[in-house]
C-alpha positions in Angstrom: -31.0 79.9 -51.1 -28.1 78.3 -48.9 -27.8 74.9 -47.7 -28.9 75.3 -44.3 -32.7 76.4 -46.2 -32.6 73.7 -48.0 -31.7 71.1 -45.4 -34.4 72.6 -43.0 -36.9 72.0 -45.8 -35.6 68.5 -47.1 -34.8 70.0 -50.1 -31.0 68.5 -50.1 -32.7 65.2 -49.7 -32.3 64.7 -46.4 -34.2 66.9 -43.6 -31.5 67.8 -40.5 -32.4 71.2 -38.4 -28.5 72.6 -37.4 -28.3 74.9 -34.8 -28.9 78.5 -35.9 -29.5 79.9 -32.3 -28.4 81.1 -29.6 -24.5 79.9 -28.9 -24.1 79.1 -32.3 -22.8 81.4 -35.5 -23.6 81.2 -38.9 -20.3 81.7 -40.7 -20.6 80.0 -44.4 -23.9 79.1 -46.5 -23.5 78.8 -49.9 -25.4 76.4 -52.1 -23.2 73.3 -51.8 -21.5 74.0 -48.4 -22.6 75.5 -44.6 -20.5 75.7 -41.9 -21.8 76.5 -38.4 -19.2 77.5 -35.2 -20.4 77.3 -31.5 -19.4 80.2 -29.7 -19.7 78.5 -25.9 -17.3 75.8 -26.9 -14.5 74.8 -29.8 -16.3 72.7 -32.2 -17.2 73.2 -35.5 -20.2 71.6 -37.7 -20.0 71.9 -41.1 -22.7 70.4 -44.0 -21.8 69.9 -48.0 -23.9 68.7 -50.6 -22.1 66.4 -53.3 -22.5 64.2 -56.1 -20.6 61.4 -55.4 -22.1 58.8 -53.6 -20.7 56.4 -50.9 -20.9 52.5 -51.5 -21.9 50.5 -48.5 -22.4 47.2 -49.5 -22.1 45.2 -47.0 -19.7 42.9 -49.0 -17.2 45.7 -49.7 -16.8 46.1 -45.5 -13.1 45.5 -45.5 -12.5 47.6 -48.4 -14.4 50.5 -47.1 -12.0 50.4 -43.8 -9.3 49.9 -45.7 -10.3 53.0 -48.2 -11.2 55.2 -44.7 -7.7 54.2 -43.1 -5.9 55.1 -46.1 -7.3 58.4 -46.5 -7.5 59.2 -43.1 -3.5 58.7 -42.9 -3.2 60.4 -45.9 -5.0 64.0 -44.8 -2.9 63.8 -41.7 0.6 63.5 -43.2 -0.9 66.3 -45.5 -1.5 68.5 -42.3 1.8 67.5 -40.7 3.7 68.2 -44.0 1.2 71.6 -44.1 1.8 72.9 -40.7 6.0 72.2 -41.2 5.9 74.5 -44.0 4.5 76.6 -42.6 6.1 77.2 -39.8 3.0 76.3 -37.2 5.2 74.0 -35.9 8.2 72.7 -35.5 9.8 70.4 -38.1 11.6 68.2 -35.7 8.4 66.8 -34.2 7.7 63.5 -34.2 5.2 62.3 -36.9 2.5 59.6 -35.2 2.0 57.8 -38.7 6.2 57.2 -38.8 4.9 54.3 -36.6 2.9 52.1 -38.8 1.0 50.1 -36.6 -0.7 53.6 -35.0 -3.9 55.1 -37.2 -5.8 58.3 -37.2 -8.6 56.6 -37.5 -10.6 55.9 -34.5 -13.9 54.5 -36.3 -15.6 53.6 -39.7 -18.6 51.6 -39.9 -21.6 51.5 -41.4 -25.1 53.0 -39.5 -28.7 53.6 -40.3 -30.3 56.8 -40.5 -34.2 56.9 -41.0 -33.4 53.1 -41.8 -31.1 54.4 -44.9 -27.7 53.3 -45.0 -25.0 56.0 -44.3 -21.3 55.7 -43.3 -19.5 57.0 -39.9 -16.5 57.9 -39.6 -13.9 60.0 -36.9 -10.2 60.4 -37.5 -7.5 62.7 -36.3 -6.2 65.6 -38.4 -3.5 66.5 -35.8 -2.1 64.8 -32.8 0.9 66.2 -31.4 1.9 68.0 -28.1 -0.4 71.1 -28.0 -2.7 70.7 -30.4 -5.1 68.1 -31.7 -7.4 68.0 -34.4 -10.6 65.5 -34.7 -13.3 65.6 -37.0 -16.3 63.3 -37.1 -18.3 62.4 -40.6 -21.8 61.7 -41.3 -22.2 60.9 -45.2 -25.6 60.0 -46.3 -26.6 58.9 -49.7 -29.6 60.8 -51.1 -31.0 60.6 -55.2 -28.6 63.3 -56.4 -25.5 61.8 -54.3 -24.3 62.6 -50.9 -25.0 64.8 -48.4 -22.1 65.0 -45.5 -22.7 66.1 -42.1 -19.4 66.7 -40.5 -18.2 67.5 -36.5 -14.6 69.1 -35.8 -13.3 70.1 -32.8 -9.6 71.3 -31.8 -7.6 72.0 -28.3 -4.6 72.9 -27.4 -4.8 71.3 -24.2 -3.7 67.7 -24.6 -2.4 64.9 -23.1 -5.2 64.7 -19.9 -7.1 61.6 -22.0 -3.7 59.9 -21.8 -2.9 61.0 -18.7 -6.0 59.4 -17.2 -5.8 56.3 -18.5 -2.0 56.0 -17.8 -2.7 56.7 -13.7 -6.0 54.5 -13.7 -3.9 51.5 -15.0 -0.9 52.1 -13.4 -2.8 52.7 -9.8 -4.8 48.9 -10.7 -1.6 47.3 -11.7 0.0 48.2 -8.4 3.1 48.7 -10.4 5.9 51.2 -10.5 6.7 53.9 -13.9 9.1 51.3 -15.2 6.6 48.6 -15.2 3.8 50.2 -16.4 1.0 48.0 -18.5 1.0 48.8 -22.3 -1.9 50.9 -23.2 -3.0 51.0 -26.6 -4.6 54.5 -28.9 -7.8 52.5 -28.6 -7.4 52.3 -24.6 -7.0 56.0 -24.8 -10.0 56.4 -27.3 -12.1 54.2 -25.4 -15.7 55.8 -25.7 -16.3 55.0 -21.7 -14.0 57.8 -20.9 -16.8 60.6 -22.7 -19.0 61.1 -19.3 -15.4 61.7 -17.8 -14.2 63.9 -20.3 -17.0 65.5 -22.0 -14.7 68.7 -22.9 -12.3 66.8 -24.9 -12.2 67.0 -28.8 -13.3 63.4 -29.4 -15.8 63.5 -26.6 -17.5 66.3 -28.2 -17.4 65.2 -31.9 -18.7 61.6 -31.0 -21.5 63.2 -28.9 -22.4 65.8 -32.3 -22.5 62.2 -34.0 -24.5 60.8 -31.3 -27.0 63.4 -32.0 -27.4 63.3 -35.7 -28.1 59.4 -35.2 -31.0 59.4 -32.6 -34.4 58.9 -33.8 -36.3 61.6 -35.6 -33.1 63.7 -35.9 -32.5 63.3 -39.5 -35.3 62.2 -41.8 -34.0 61.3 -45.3 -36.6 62.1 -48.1 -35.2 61.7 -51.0 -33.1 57.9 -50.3 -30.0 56.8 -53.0 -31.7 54.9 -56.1 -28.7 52.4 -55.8 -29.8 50.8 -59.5 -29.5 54.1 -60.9 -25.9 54.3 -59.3 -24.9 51.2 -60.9 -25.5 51.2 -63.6 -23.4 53.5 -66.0 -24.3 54.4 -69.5 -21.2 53.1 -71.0 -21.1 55.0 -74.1 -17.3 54.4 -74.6 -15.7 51.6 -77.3 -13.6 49.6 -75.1 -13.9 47.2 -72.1 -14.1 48.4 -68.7 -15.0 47.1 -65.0 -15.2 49.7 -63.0 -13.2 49.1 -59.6 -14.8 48.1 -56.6 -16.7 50.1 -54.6 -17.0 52.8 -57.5 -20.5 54.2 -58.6 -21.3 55.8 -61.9 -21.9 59.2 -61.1 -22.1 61.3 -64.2 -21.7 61.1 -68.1 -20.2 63.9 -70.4 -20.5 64.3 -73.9 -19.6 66.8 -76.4 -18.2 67.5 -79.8 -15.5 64.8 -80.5 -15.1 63.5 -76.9 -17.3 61.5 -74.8 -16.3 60.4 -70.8 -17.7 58.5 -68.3 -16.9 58.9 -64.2 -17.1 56.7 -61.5 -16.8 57.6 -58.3 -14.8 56.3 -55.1 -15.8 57.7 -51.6 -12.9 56.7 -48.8 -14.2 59.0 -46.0 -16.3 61.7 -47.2 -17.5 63.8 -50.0 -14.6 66.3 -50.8 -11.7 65.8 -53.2 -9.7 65.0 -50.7 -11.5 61.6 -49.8 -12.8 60.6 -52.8 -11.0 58.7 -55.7 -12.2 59.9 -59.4 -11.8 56.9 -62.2 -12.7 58.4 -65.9 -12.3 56.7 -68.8 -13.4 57.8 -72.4 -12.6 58.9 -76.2 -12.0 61.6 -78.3 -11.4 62.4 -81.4 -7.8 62.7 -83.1 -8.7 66.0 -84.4 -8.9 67.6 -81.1 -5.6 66.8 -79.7 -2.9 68.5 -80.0 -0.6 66.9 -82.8 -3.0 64.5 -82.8 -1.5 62.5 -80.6 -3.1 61.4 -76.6 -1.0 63.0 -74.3 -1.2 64.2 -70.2 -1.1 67.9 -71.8 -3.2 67.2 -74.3 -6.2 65.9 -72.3 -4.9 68.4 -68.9 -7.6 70.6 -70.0 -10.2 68.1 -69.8 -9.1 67.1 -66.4 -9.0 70.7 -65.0 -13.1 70.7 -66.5 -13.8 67.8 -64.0 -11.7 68.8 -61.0 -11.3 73.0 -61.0 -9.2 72.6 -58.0 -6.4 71.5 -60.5 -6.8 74.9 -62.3 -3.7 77.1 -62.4 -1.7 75.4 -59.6 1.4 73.6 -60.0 1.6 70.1 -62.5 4.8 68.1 -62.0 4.7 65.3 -64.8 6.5 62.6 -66.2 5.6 59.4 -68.3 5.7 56.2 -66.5 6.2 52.8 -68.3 3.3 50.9 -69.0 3.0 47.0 -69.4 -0.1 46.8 -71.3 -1.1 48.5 -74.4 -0.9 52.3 -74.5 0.7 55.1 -76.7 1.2 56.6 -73.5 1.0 56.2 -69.9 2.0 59.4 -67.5 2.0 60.3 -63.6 1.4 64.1 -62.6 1.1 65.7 -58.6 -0.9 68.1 -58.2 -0.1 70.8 -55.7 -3.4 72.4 -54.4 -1.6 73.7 -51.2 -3.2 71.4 -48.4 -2.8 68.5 -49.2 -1.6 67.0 -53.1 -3.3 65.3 -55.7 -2.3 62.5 -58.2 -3.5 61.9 -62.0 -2.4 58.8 -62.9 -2.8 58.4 -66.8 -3.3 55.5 -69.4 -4.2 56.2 -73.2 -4.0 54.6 -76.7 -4.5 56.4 -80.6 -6.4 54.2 -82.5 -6.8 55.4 -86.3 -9.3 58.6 -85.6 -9.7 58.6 -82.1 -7.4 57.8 -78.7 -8.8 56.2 -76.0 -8.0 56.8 -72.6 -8.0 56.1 -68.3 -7.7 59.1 -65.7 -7.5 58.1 -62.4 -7.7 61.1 -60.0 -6.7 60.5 -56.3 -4.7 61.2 -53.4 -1.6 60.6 -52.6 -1.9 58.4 -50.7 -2.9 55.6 -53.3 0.7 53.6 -54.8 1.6 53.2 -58.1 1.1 49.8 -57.7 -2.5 50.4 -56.5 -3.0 53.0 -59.4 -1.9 51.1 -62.2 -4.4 48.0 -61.2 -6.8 50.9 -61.1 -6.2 51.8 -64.8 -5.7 47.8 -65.4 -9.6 47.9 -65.2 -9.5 49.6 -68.6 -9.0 47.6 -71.4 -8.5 50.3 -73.9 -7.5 47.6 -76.7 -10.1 45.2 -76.1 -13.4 46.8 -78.2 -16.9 46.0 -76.7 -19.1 43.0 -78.1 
């Protein structure tokens, strides 16, 4: 059974019917991921199932934007970088990020859905003469984590939004091309300009969104147990506090090793938006000369993130102010877009103890080490 069954029937923990009908196509349904493409129109609507799950506390406000806006700039220097190499376009262009007080993300806030807490999101993936790329997030917390709903839509017929706005203020200002009024992305943006526009990208992504949040349109039947979130099992022998906004999300255990996830979702469900913090032990015996290493434990990292299979590892160790054997920073090349494993571990007499924190690139390595400063891998627990 695919996803699309099992959201029909509520069986994903949340009950959404997407349009298998007439002017829509069916192109992916696998167990964990659907995607759906209109064939009247160029959008896109795509649903996965995942474990992590989003924290929307309404204390942590700030530092969900601030996790969304990272992110968000993140995946689109990865597309710009993406569609360079590849020759897609030209590397000359100007990059819209290069100015830092401009932001691919147009909105992040938390909504309800079937009085349920859920997160909204819509950034750009690509916004450059020709072509531009918005997608629009729906990520709803359910007992066995996340389900995202998610709305993309591309043209290649740009600038007419801008174009609008630009006329419209110049023709109320009265004034000439060299005194025209500053307009900002968010004038541009402005969601009053949908009814006008209804064929452009983030028209028709905020009006999917629209739909998913009106009354009746989702019903979520199995909600988030946010206790059962919280509360990790905590099986390893040092310290820890988890970083904010993190949520225990799954324990493993085996002979001689023993590690313990949390979870960090920025903008939605996939790898690339959600930051992995691991800590855990094992045993001196398994490693290789005995000693905690980045190769040593690579293995163990590949087991939680398969993505990091077989590509490219570019490592080196990194000095470490507080106590560790070692400490070591590797990027993971995974084709669109990179990855980061930042890397903390000490040997004690029969066992090394150790921090992984998985992310993108986007993250600094001042922001990554306080991440791993959460781990007090010399401080045993009472």
């Amino acid at each position: 059974m695919g996803l699309v069954a099992d959201l029909k029937s509520g069986g994903a923990g949340i009950r959404v019917a997407l349009p298998i009908e007439i002017g829509w196509r069916l192109r992916d349904d696998r167990e964990q991921a659907a995607k759906i493409e209109s064939t009247s129109m160029p959008l896109e609507l795509h649903a996965m199932a995942s474990r992590a799950v989003v924290d929307l506390s309404p204390e942590h406000d700030d530092l969900l934007r601030s996790d969304a806006e990272r992110c968000a700039r993140t995946i689109f220097d990865d597309s710009f970088e993406y569609r360079s190499n590849e020759g897609i376009a030209d590397r000359g262009r100007r990059r819209r990020t290069d100015d830092a007080s401009w932001s691919p993300l147009i909105e992040c806030v938390r909504v309800e859905v079937d009085g349920h807490p859920a997160q909204r999101s819509i950034h750009r993936v690509v916004y450059e003469p020709g072509t531009e790329s918005i997608i629009g997030r729906l990520v709803i917390p359910v007992r066995r984590g996340s389900i995202e709903l998610r709305a993309m839509a591309v043209t290649n017929e740009t600038g007419y939004r801008e174009s609008l706005v630009t006329i419209v203020r110049q023709t109320k200002s009265g004034a000439g091309s060299e005194q025209w009024p500053a307009i900002s992305q968010a004038d541009f943006d402005a969601i009053e300009l949908d009814a006008q526009l209804p064929n452009h990208p983030l028209s028709r992504v905020r009006a999917q969104l629209d739909k998913w949040l009106e009354p009746g349109a989702i019903s979520v039947v199995a909600p988030a147990n946010r206790a059962a979130h919280t509360q990790a099992i905590q099986h390893v022998r040092f310290t820890i506090a988890p970083p904010p906004r993190t949520i225990a999300s799954t324990s493993h255990a085996g002979r001689g090793f023993e590690v313990e996830r949390f979870t960090r979702v920025e903008l939605g469900t996939t790898e690339d938006s959600v930051l992995h913090w691991s800590v855990g032990t094992i045993d001196r015996a398994r490693l290789r000369d005995g000693r905690a290493s980045l190769d040593a434990l690579r293995p163990l990292v590949e087991a939680m993130h398969p993505e990091a299979r077989g590509v490219s590892w570019l490592s080196c160790p990194v000095p470490s102010k507080t106590a560790a054997s070692c400490a070591a920073l590797a990027e993971i090349d995974v084709g669109f877009g990179r990855r980061c494993v930042r890397f903390r571990a000490l040997d004690r007499e029969d066992h090394a103890r150790f921090v992984i924190v998985y992310a993108h690139r986007g993250w600094s390595d001042a922001e990554l080490d306080a991440l791993l400063d959460r781990a007090q891998l010399d401080r045993d627990r009472e």
